[in-house]
C-alpha positions in Angstrom: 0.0 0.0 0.0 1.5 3.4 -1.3 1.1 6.4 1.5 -0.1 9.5 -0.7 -0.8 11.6 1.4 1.7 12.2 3.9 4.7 13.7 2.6 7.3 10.6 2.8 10.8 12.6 1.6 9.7 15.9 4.0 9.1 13.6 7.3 12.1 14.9 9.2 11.3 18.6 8.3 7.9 17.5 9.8 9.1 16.3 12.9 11.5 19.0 13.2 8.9 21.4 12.6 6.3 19.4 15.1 9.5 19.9 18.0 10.3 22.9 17.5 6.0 24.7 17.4 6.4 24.8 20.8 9.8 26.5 20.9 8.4 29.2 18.6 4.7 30.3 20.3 5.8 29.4 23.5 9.2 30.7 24.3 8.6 33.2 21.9 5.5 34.5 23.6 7.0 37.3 25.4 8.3 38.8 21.7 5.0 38.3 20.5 3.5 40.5 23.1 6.2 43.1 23.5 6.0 43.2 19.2 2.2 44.2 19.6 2.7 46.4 22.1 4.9 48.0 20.0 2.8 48.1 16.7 0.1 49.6 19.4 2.4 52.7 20.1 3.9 52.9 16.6 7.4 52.4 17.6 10.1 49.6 16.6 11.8 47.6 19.2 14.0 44.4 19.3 10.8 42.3 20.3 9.0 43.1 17.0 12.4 42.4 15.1 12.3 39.0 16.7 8.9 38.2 15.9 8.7 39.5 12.6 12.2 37.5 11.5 11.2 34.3 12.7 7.6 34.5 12.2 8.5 34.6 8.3 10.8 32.2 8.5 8.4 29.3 10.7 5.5 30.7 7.7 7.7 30.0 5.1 8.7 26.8 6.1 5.5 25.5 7.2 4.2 26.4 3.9 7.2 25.0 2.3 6.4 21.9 3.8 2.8 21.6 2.8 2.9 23.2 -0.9 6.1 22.1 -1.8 4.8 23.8 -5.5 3.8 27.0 -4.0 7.4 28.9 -4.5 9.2 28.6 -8.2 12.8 27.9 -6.5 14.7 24.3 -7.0 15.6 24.2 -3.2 13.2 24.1 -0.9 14.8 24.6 2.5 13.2 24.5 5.4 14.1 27.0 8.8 12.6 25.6 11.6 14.8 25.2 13.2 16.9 28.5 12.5 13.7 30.1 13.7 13.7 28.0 17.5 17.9 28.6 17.9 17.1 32.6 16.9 14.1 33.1 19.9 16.7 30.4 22.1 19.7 33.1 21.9 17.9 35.9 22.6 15.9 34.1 25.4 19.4 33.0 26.8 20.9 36.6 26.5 18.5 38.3 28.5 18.3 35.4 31.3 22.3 36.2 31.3 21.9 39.9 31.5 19.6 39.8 34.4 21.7 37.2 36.2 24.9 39.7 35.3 22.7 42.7 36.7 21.9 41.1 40.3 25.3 40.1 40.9 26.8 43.5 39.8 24.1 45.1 41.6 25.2 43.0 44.7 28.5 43.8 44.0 27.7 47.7 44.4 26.0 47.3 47.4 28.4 45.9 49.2 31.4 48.4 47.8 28.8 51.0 49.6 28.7 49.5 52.5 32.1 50.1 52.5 
């Protein structure tokens, strides 16, 4: 029996793409948020960078993945996961900064004590 309808040669991407949804609307919530917030006031901030950049790219690729016909290119990449490391950086950066802030902040406070 021949499976038709499931796309056989794409199932990694599918996978990939299946690990990775929660990566993207999940830990990418908080960009999602501050990216509206920011479309409310009419202003530009990293957040709606973020959320714009790998918005298009999980779009793309989910579309890639379904209507393999839909763009006129030969390769049809996928960046899935390009899209989870992306919103995974910047979530590690800022859990670094604030670590980095309370211990320098610590660090003052003691100097003034002093």
């Amino acid at each position: 029996m021949t499976v038709t309808w499931a796309p056989i040669p794409s199932i990694p991407y599918l996978t990939w793409g299946l690990l990775l949804t929660p990566v993207q609307f999940i830990g990418g919530w908080t960009f999602y948020v501050g990216a509206y917030q920011a479309i409310k006031r009419r202003t530009a901030n990293m957040d709606l960078l973020i959320s714009v950049g790998t918005l298009a790219a999980y779009i793309y690729s989910t579309i890639v993945l379904f209507f393999p016909g839909a763009f006129p290119v030969k390769e049809r990449d996928v960046y899935f996961e390009v899209s989870a490391v992306i919103i995974a950086f910047v979530l590690l950066g800022k859990y670094m900064e604030e670590a980095i802030k309370k211990r320098s902040s610590a660090s003052v406070r003691k100097l003034l004590d002093l």
